[in-house]
C-alpha positions as CSV (number, residue, x, y, z in Angstrom):
1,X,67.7,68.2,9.9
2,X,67.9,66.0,13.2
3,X,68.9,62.8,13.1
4,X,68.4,60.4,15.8
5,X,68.0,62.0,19.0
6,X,68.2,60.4,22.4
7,X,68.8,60.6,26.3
8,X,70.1,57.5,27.7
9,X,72.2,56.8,30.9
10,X,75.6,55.7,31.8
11,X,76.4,52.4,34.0
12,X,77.8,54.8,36.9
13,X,75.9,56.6,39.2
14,X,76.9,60.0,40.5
15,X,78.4,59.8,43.8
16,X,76.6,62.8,45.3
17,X,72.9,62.3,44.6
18,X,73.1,58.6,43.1
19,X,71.0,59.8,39.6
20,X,72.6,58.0,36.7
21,X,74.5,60.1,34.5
22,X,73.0,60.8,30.9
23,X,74.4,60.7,27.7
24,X,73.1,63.4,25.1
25,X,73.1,62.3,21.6
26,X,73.4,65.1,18.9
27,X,73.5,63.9,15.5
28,X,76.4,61.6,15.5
29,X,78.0,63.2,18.8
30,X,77.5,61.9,22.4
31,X,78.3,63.7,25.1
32,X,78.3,62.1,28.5
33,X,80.2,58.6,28.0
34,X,83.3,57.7,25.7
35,X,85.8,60.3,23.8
36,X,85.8,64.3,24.7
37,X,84.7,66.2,21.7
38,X,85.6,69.8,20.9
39,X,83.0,71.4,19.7
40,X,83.4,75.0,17.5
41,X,85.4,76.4,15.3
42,X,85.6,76.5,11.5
43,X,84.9,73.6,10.3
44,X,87.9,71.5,8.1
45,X,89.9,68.2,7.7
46,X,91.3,68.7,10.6
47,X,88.5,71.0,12.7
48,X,86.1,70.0,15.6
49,X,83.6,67.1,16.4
50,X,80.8,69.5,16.0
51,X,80.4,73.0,14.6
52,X,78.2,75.8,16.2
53,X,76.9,79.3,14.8
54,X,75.5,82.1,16.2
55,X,71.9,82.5,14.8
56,X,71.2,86.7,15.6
57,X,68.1,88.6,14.1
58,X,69.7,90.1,11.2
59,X,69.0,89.3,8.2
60,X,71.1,87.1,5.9
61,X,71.4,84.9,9.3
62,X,69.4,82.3,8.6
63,X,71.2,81.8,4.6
64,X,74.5,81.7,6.8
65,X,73.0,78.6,8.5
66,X,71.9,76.9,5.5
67,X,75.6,78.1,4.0
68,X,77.0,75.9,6.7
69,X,74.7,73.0,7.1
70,X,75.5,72.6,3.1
71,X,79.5,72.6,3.8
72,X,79.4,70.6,6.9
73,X,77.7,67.0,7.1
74,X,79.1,66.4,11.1
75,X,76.8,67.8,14.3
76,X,75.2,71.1,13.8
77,X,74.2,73.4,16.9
78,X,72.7,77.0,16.6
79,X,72.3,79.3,19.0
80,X,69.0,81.6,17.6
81,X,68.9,84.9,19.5
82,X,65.2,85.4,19.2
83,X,61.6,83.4,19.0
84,X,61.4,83.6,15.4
85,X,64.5,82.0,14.8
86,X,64.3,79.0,17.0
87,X,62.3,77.3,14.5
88,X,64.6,78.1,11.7
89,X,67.6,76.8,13.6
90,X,65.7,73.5,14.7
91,X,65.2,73.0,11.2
92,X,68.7,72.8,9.9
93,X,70.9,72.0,13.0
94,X,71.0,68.7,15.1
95,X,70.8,70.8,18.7
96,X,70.5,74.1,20.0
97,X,72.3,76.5,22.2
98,X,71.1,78.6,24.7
99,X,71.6,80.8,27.8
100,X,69.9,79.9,31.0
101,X,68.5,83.4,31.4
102,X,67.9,84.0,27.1
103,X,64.9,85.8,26.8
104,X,63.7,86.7,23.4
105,X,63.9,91.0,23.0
106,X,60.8,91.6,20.6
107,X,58.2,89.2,22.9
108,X,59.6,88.1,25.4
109,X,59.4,84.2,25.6
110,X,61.8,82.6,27.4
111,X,63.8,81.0,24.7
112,X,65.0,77.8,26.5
113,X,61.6,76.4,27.5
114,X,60.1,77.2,23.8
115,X,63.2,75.7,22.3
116,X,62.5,72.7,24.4
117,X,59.0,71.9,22.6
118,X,60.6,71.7,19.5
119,X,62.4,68.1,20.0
120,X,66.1,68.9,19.3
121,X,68.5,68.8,22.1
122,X,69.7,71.4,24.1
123,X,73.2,73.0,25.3
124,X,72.2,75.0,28.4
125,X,75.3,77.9,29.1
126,X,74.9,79.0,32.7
127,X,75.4,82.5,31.8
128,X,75.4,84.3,35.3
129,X,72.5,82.0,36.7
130,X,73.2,80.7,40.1
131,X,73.6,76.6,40.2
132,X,70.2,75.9,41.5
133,X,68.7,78.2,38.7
134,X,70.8,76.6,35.9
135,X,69.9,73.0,37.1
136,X,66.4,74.1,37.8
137,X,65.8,75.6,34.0
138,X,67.6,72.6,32.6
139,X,65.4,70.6,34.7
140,X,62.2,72.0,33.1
141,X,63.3,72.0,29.5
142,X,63.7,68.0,30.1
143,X,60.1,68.2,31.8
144,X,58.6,70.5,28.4
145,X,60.2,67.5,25.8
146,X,63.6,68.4,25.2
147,X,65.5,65.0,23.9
148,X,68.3,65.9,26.0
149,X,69.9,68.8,27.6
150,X,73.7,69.6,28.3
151,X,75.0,72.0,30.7
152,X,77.8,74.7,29.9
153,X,79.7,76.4,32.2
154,X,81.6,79.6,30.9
155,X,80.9,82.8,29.3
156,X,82.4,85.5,27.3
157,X,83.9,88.0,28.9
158,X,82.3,92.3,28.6
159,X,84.4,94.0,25.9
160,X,86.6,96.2,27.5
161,X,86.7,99.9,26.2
162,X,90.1,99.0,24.2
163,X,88.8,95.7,22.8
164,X,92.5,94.8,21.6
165,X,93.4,94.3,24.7
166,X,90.5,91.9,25.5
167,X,91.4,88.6,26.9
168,X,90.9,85.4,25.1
169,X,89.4,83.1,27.8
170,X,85.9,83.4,29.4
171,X,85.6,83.0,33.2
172,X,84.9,79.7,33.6
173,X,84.5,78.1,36.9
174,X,86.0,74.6,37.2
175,X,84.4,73.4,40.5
176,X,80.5,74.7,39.7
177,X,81.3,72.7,36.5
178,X,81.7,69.7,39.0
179,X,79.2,70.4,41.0
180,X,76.3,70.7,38.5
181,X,77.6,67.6,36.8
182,X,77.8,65.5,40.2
183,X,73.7,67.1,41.6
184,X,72.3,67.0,38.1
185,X,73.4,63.8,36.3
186,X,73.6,66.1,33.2
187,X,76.5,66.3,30.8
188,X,78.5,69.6,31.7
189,X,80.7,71.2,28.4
190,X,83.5,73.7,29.6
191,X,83.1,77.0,27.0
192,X,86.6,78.3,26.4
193,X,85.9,81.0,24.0
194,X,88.8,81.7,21.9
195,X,91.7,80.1,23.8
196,X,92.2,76.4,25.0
197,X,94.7,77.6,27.2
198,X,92.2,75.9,30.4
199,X,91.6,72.8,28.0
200,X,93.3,70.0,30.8
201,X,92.3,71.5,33.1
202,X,88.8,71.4,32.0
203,X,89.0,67.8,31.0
204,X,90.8,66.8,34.5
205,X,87.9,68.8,35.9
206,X,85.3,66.3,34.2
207,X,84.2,68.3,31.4
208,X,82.2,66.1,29.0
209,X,83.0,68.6,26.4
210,X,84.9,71.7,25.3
211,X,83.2,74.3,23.4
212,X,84.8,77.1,21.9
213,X,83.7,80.1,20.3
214,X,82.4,79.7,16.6
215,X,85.5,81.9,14.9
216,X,87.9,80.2,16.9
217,X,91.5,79.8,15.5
218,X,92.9,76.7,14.4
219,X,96.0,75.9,16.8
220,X,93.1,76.7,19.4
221,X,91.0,74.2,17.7
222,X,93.9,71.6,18.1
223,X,95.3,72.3,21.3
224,X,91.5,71.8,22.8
225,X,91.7,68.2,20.6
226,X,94.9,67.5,22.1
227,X,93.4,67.8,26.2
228,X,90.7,65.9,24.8
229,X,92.7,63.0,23.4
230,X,95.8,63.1,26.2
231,X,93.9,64.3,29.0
232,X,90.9,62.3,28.9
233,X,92.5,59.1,28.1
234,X,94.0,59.5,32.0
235,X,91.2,60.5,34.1
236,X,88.2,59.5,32.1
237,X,86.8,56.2,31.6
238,X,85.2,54.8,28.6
239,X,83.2,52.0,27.6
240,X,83.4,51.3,24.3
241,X,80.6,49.0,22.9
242,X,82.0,48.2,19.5
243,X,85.3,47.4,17.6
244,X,85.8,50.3,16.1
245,X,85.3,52.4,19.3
246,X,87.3,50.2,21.6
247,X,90.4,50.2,19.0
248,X,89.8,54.3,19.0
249,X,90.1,54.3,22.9
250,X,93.4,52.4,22.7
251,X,94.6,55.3,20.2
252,X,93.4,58.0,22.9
253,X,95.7,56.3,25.3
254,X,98.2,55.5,23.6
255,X,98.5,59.0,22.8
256,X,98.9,59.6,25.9
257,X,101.6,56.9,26.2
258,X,103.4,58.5,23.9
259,X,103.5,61.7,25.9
260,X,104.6,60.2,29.2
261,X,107.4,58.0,27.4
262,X,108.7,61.0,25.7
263,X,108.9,63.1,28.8
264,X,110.1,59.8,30.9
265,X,113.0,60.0,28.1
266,X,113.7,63.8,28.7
267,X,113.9,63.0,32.3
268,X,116.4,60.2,32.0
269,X,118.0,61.9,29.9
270,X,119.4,64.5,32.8
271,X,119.2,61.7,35.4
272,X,121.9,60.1,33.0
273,X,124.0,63.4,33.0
274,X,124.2,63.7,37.0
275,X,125.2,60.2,37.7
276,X,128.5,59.6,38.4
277,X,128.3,56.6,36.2
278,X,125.8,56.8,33.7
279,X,124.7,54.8,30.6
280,X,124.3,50.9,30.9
281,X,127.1,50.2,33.2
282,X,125.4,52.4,35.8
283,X,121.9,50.7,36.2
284,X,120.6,50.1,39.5
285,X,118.4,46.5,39.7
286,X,117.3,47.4,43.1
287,X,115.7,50.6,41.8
288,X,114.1,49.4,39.2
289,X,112.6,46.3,41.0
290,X,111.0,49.2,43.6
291,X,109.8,51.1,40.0
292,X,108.3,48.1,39.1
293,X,106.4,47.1,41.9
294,X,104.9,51.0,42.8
295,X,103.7,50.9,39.1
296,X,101.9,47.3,39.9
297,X,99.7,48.8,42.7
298,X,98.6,51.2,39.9
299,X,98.0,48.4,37.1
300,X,97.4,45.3,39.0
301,X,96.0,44.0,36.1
302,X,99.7,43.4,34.8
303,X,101.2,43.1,37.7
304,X,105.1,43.1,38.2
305,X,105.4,39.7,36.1
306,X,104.0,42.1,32.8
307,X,105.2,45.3,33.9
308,X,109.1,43.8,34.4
309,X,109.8,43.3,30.9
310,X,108.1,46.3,29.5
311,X,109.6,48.4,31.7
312,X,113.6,47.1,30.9
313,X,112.4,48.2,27.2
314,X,111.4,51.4,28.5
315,X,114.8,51.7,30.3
316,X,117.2,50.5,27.6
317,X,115.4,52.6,25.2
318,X,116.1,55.5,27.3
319,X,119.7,54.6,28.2
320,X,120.6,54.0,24.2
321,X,119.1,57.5,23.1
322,X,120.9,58.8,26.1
323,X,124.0,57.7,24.9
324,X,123.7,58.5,21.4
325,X,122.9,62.5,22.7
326,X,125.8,62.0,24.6
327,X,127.5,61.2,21.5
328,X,126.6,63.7,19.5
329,X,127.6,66.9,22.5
330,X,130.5,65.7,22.6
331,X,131.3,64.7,18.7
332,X,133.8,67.4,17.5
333,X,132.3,69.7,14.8
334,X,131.9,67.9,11.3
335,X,132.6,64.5,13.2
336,X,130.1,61.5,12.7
337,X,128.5,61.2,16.4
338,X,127.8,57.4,15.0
């Protein structure tokens, strides 16, 4: 099943070799321009933008495919292990995954330049390729008629001998995840295996996606949805071309809104406790004029005539809740802090 499949490029240009940056389309998914998506997983209600599977030559692999393609009607990827099942998995899934270096073991064909003829987009893992062999493999699959090609940067880590002691995250190197995004154009996806402990840090790196392994767990699922929404909405820039993606922007950032004003609370919260005179009574206008104007160079847009009101609410929300925790440590036990 492939749905519409296209390559097209962003507005901005990378800075390092001027080519525009592309935007993969796979199924429903882009990747390259707008929201993050976390990709992997089981699928559910609440489970990633896209679902992957490993595709090995076993048999009953293939029926597992067709299991999940049944169950799940969002972006599809497979990542077939030999030649004879690259066709399979072009068949049912929306895009393929693939090692730089994948080699099929019964003839082989190097899978990523066979998997390329077939029309479906391709995800690209760097395995333990060198950056100019990565790009230059990714390169050629665009040349041999793949609709697209993302990078990904980050593998699995060897099994150790005592595989319960095995950690969770892949190596993944943050700045070759920059660098092939800045010298190829291409969409780079950061694979975090099992773990979205390196999620932010990831999406503050420019990661255009996060993929985890198939299996992974659910809070690992959510906690890579989480960088993506909170993360992003602060270093990435979208440009949303409809209603309905414009009004889900201003969720992603208000997300992150939400964040900041409850840790701007937390803070003001002990900045109320070591004053000597705290609460309303011990505001200081000067400060907050200085608090205004710093956050004006930053959003020049509102400038200090928007940002001065918003910012008082801010404040006297903070300074009531302050107060009313106030109240209730030092409410005798049983008391009404109210």
């Amino acid at each position: 099943m492939n749905p519409t499949l296209e390559t097209t490029p962003t507005v901005e240009a990378t800075v390092a070799t001027g080519r525009e940056p592309q935007v993969v389309r796979v199924g429903a998914l882009r990747l390259g321009d707008g929201p993050v998506p976390v990709l992997g997983g089981p699928p559910g209600e609440a489970g990633p933008d896209a679902c992957w599977i490993a595709l090995p030559d076993r048999p009953g692999a293939a029926a597992e495919l067709e299991r999940l393609r049944r169950g799940w009607d969002g972006p599809l990827l497979a990542a077939p292990a030999t030649h004879a099942r690259l066709a399979e998995a072009a068949r049912l899934a929306d895009g393929l995954v693939l090692g730089t270096e994948d080699a099929c073991p019964d003839c082989g064909t190097a899978l990523p330049a066979a998997a390329a003829r077939l029309g479906v987009p391709l995800v690209l893992r760097r395995g333990g390729a060198a950056l100019g062999r990565w790009l230059a493999v990714a390169e050629a699959c665009r040349a041999e008629g793949a609709p697209g090609v993302a990078l990904c940067e980050g593998a699995d880590r060897p099994a150790p001998p005592d595989a319960a002691a095995a950690a969770d995250g892949p190596p993944l190197d943050l700045g070759l995840l920059r660098a092939a995004r800045e010298r190829s154009g291409l969409p780079v996806l950061a694979y975090l295996g099992r773990d979205a402990a390196l999620a932010p840090a990831a999406v503050a790196a420019g990661a255009d996606g996060l993929l985890l392994a198939p299996q992974a767990p659910p809070p690992a699922v959510a906690a890579a949805r989480e960088a993506a929404t909170v993360v992003a909405a602060l270093v990435r820039r979208e440009r949303p071309q409809t209603l309905a993606e414009a009004r889900a922007a201003i969720d992603r950032v208000d997300a992150a809104l939400a964040v900041l004003l409850e840790r701007r609370a937390a803070l003001a919260g002990i900045v109320q406790r070591l004053k000597p005179v705290g609460g309303f009574a011990g505001r200081d206008p000067e400060r907050e004029r200085r608090l205004v104007a710093a956050m004006a160079r930053r959003a020049p847009r509102l400038g200090e005539a928007h940002l001065a009101p918003i910012m008082n609410a801010v404040i006297e929300a903070g300074l009531r809740l302050a107060e009313a925790e106030q109240r209730e440590r030092t409410a005798p036990a049983g008391a009404d802090p109210a």
